[in-house]
C-alpha positions in Angstrom: -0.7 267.7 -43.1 3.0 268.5 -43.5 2.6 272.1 -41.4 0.9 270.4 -38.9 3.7 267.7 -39.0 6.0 270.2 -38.4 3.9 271.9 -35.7 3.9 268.8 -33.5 6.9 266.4 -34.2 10.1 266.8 -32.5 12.0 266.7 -35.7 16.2 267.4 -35.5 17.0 269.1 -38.6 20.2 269.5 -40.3 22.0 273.0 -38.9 23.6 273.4 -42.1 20.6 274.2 -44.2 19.6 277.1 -42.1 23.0 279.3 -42.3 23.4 282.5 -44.4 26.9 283.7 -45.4 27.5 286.1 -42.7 27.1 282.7 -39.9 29.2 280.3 -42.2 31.8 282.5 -42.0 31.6 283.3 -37.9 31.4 279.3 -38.1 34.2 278.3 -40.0 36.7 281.5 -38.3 35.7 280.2 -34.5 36.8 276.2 -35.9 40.1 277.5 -37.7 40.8 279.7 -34.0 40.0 276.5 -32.2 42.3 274.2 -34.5 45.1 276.5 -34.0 44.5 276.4 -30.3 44.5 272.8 -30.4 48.0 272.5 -31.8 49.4 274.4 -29.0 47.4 272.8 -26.3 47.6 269.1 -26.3 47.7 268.3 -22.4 46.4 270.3 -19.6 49.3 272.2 -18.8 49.5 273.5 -22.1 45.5 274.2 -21.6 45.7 276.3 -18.5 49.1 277.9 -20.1 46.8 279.2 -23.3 44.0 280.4 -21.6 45.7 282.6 -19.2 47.0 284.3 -21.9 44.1 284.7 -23.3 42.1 286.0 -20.4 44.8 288.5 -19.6 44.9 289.7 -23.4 40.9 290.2 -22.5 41.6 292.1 -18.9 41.2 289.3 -17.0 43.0 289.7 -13.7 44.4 286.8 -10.3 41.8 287.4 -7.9 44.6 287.3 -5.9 45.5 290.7 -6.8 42.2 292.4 -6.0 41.8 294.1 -2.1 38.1 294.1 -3.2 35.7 293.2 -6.1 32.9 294.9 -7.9 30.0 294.2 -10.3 31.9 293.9 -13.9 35.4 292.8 -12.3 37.1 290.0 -14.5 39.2 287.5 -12.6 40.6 284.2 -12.4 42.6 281.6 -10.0 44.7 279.2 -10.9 45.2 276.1 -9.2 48.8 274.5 -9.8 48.9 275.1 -13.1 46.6 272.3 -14.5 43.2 273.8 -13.6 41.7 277.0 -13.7 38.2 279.1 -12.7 37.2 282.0 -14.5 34.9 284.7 -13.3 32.9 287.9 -14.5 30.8 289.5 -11.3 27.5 290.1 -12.3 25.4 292.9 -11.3 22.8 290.9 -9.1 23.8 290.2 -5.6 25.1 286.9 -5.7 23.1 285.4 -3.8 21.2 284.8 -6.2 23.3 282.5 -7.4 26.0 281.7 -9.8 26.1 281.0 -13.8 28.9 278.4 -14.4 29.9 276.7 -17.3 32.3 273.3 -16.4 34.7 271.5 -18.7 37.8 269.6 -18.0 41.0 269.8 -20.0 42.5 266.5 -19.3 42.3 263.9 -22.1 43.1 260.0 -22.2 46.6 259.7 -22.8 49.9 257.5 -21.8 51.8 259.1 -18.6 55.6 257.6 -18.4 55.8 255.5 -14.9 58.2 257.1 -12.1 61.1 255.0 -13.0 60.2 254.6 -17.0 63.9 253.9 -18.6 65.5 250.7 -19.5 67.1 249.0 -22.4 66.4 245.4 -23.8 68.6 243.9 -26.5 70.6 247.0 -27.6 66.7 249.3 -27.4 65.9 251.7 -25.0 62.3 252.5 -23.8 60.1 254.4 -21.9 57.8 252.5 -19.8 54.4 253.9 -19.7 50.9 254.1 -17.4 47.8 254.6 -19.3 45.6 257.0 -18.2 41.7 257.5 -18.7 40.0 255.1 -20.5 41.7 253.9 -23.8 41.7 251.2 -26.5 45.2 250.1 -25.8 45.4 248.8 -29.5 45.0 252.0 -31.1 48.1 254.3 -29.1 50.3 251.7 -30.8 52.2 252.5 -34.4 51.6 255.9 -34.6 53.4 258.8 -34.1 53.3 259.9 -30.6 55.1 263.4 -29.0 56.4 263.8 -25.2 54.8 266.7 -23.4 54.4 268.0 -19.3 57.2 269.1 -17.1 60.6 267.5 -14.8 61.0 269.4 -11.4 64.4 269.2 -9.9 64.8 268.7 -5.7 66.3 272.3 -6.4 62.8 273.5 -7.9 63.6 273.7 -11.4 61.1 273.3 -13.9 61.7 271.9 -17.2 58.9 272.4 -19.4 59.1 269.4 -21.9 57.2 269.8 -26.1 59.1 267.3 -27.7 57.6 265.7 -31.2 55.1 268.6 -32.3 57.5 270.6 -34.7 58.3 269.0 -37.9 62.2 268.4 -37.1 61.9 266.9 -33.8 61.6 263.4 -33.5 58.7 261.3 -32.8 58.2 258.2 -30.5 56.2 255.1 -30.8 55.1 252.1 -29.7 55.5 248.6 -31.9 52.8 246.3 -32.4 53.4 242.3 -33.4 53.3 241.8 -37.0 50.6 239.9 -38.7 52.4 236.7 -39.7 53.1 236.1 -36.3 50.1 237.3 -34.5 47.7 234.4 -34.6 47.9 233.7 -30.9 46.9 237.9 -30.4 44.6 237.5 -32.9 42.4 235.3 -30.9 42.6 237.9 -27.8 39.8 239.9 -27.1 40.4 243.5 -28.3 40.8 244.4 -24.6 44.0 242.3 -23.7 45.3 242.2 -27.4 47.8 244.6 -26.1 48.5 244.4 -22.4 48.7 247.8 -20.4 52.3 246.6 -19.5 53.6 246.4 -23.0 52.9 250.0 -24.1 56.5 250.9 -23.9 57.6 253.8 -25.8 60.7 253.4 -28.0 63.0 256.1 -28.4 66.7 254.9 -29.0 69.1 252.5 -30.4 72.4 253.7 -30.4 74.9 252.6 -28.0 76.9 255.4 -25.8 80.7 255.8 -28.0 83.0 254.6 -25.8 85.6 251.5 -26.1 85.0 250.2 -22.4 82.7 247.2 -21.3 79.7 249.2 -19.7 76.2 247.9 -19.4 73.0 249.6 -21.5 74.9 251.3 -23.6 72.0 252.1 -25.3 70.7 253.5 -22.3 73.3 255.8 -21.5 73.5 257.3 -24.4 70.2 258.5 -23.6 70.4 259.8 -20.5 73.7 261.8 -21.8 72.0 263.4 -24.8 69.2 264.5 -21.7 72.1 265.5 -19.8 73.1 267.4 -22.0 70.0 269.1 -23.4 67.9 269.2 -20.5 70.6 269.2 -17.4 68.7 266.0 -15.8 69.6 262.5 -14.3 67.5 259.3 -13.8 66.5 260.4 -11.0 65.0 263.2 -12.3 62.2 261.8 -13.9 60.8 260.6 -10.0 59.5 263.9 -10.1 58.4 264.4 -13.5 54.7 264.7 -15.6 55.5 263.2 -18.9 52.5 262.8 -21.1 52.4 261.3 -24.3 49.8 261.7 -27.1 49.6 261.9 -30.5 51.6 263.6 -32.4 48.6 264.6 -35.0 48.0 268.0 -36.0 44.4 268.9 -35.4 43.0 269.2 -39.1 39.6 269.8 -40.8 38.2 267.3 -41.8 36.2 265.8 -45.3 36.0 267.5 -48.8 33.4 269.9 -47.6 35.6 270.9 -44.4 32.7 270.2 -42.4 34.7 268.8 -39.3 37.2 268.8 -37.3 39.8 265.6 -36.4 41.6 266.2 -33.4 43.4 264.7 -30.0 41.7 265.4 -27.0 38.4 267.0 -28.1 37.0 264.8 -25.4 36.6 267.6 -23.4 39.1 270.6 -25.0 36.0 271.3 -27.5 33.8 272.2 -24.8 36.6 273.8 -22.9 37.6 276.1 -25.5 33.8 277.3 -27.1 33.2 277.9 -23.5 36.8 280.1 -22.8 36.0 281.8 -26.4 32.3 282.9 -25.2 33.6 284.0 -21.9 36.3 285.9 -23.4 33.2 287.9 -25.2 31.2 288.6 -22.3 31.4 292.2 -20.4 28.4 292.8 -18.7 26.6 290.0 -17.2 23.8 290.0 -14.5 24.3 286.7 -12.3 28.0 286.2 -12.2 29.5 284.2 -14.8 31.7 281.3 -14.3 33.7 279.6 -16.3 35.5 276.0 -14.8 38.5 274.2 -17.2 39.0 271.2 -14.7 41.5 268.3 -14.4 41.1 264.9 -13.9 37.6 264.3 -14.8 39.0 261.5 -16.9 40.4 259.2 -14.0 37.2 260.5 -11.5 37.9 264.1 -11.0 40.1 263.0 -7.6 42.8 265.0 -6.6 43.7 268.6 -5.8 43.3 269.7 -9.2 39.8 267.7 -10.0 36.3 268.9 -8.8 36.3 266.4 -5.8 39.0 268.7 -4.2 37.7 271.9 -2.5 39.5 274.2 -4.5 36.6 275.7 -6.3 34.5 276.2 -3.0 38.0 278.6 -2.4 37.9 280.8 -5.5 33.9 281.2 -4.7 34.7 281.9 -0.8 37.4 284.1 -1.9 34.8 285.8 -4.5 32.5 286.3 -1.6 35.1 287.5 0.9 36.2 290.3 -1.8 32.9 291.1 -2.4 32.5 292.0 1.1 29.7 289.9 2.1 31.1 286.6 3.6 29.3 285.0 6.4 28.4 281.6 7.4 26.6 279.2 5.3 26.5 282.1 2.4 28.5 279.8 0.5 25.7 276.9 0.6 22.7 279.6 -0.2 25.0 280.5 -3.6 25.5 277.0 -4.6 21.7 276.2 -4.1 20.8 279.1 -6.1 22.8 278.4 -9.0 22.7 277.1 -12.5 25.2 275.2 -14.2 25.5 273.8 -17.7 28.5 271.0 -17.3 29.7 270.7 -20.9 30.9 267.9 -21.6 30.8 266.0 -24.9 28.2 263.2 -25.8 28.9 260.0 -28.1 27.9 261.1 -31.6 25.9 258.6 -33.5 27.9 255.9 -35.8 26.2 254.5 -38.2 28.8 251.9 -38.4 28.0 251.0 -35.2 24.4 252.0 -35.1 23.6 248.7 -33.1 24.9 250.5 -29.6 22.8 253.6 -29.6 19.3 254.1 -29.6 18.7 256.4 -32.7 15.8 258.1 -31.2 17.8 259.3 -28.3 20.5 259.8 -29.7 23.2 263.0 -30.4 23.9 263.5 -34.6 26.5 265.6 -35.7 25.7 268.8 -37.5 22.2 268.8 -35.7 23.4 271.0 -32.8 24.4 271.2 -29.0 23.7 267.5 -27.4 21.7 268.2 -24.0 22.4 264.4 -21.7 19.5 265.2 -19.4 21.3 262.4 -16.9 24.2 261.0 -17.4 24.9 256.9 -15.1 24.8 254.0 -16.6 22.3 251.7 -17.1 19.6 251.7 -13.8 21.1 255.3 -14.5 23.4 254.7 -11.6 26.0 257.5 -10.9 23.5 260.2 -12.7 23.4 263.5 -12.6 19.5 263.7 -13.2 18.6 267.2 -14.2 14.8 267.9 -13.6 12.0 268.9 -16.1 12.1 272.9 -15.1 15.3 273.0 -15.2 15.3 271.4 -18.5 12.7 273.6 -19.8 14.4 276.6 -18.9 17.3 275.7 -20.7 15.3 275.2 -23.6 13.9 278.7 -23.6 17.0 280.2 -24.0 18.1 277.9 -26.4 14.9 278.3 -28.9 14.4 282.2 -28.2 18.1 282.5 -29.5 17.1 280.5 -32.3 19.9 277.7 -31.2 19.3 274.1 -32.6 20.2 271.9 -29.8 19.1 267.5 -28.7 18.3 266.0 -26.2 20.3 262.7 -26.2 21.6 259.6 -24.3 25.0 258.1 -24.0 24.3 254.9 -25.4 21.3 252.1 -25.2 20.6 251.1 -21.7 22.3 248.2 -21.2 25.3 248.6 -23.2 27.3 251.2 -21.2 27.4 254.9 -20.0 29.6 257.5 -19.1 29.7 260.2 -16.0 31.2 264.2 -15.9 31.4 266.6 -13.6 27.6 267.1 -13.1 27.2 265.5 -10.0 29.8 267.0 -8.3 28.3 270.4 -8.5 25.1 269.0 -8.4 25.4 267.6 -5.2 26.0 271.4 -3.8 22.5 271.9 -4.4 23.1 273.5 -7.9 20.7 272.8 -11.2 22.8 270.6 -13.5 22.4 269.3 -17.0 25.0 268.2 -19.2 25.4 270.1 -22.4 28.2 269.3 -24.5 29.2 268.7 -28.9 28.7 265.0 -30.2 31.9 263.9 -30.9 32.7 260.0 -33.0 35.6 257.9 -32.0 35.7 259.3 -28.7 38.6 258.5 -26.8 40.7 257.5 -29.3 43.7 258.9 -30.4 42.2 261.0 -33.3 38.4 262.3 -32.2 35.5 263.9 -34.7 33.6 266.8 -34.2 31.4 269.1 -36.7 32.2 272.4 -37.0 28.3 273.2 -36.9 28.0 272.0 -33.1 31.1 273.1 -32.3 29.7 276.9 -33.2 25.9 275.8 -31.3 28.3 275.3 -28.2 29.8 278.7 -28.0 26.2 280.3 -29.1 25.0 278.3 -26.4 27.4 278.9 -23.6 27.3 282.5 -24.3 23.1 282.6 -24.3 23.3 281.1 -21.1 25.9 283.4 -19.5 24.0 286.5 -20.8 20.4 285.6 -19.6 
């Protein structure tokens, strides 16, 4: 009874169980790699900064440097610093179509508004915009660092890390204390802290000076800039300020089984992805790898998937191939496969009562397949379709990867979209296929070091088959 049990039920077991040594030990060195990375790549910048280092440490080269391409030729593009495309040309003609793997590396997070400085009652602040979706309560009292760039008219960039070593400071944002928070109390958790009052403070000291000048406070602020960074007020019109927590990325429990992070949502897919391509040398469909921006706010914009810049790097991939003519870039798309990884809601059994337990993604139990994505009537889906779906599974179980097939959420209660659509509506076979991750969103995310591994086993299967 039990073997025939086992034959026939669609059981998802444990991944742990099933590692030797030798695997634990691939495991846990790919999660301390990716903690490390983490650290050093909080925003998308940062991201993009990272992985060109690493693809030129791995003989990665600009496309923009080849005259012409050949089967085995390892490039890259990147577009304005905040997205990038990686490629390996396969031996197959291209025609038949591509292999891409798509992630984004833009996280939820507070960006400071154009004109963000001002001083009430001897304090000075930063006003800020949230961006992505957030729980507004949870970005206030904790420790939060200042990242991105300030361009001067002249062109000067400023490259901004400030609240990440141990001896800078940090920045915060206050929250009402409980004695006097009965009105807020009674607030829905959505307006408990309005969007307006998440205003970072950073100074009290008034500017030295004997004569009657106003925001003291204030000035002494933009003179200790002034004087570190050469900028003015004015400066910051043309800034990217991003602020996020100032947590280290850390492993997580007594058995180290996880990993607690910023910005997993989507950097753990991004980076198992980046680490498998980095492995790859001969592939036969050509492999592509996309870290996008964006996809948190809609994946608008010239550095988000809704922005032709990827049909480019493909056009100019076909151009240096030699082979460019009309409508070739259509057949490509049609003809190719793509696994958007992006992560899925990891099941809570504290709150067990949104997810449907059958269908849903478990931590430790494997890479999370979202065969569509929408939300509810499945609206906005990505809908992947059965043979597509089956031949993801081949590679998954002939490479002996344990993997689930999972929804974001019951029906009714919510959903979620990626990047999915956007390539599948080129004409391209699409499923999302990402690491279940708890507390998504927030300012400190969980992920299990066992899925976290399944993702690059998985991105790397699919790239070599």
């Amino acid at each position: 009874m039990e073997e025939l049990r086992n034959k026939l039920f669609n059981t998802k077991k444990d991944g742990w169980k099933d590692l030797n040594d030798n695997e634990k030990t691939k495991l846990f060195d790919l999660s301390d790699r990716y903690i490390k990375f983490l650290n050093k790549a909080k925003i998308e910048r940062e991201f993009i900064k990272e992985a060109k280092k690493l693809a030129d440490e791995n003989g990665y080269r600009d496309i923009m440097t080849f005259d012409k391409l050949n089967s085995g030729d390892k490039i890259y593009f990147i577009n304005r610093d905040k997205s990038m495309y990686l490629a390996i040309i396969g031996e197959n003609s291209i025609e038949e179509g591509l292999h891409i793997i798509g992630s984004h590396v833009d996280s939820p997070r507070l960006d400071l508004k154009p004109n963000p400085l001002y001083e009430d009652t001897g304090l000075a602040y930063l006003k800020t915009h949230y961006y992505g979706g957030i729980k507004k309560y949870q970005w206030t009292t904790i420790p939060l660092s200042m990242h991105g760039v300030i361009v001067k008219p002249n062109g000067e960039k400023i490259e901004i890390n400030i609240g990440e070593d141990e001896n800078d400071p940090i920045f915060t944002i206050t929250d009402l204390l409980p004695h006097l928070a009965q009105d807020q109390m009674q607030k829905k958790l959505s307006n408990g802290v309005e969007g307006e009052n998440l205003n970072l403070l950073i100074g009290s000291i008034p500017y030295d000076t004997e004569e009657k000048v106003a925001e003291k406070v204030k000035l002494n602020i933009l003179n200790i800039l002034n004087q570190k960074y050469g900028i003015t007020e004015a400066d910051f019109t043309s800034s990217e300020i991003e602020l996020v927590p100032a947590f280290k990325a850390r492993t997580l429990g007594f058995d180290e089984s996880m990993v607690a992070a910023y910005g997993q949502d989507d950097k753990v897919c991004a980076y198992t992805s980046l680490h498998a391509m980095m492995e790859l040398q001969n592939v036969k469909n050509t492999a592509v790898c996309i870290l996008a921006d964006k996809e948190e706010i809609g994946s608008m914009g010239n550095t988000g998937m809704e922005s032709h810049m990827f049909d480019f790097f493909i056009s100019e991939i076909l151009n240096k191939l030699q082979v460019n003519r009309p409508n070739l870039l259509d057949k490509v798309f049609c003809f190719s496969k793509m696994l958007s990884s992006d992560v899925d809601a990891g099941y809570d059994p504290i709150y067990a009562s949104v997810s449907d337990k059958y269908n849903a993604g478990f931590l430790g139990k494997g890479i999370s397949l979202n065969k569509y994505t929408g939300a509810r009537g499945k609206s906005g889906a990505s809908d992947a379709n059965a043979e597509y779906v089956a031949w993801i599974r081949n590679i998954l179980e002939k490479n002996s990867i344990k993997y689930q097939v999972a929804e974001l959420g019951k029906v009714d209660i919510g959903g979620g979209g990626t990047i999915a659509y956007i390539i599948a509506n080129k004409g391209a076979d699409v499923i999302d296929c990402g690491v279940p991750v708890l507390s998504m969103h927030a300012p400190y995310e969980v992920t299990s070091k066992y899925d976290i591994y399944s993702a690059y086993k998985t991105y790397k299967a699919f790239w070599e088959e």
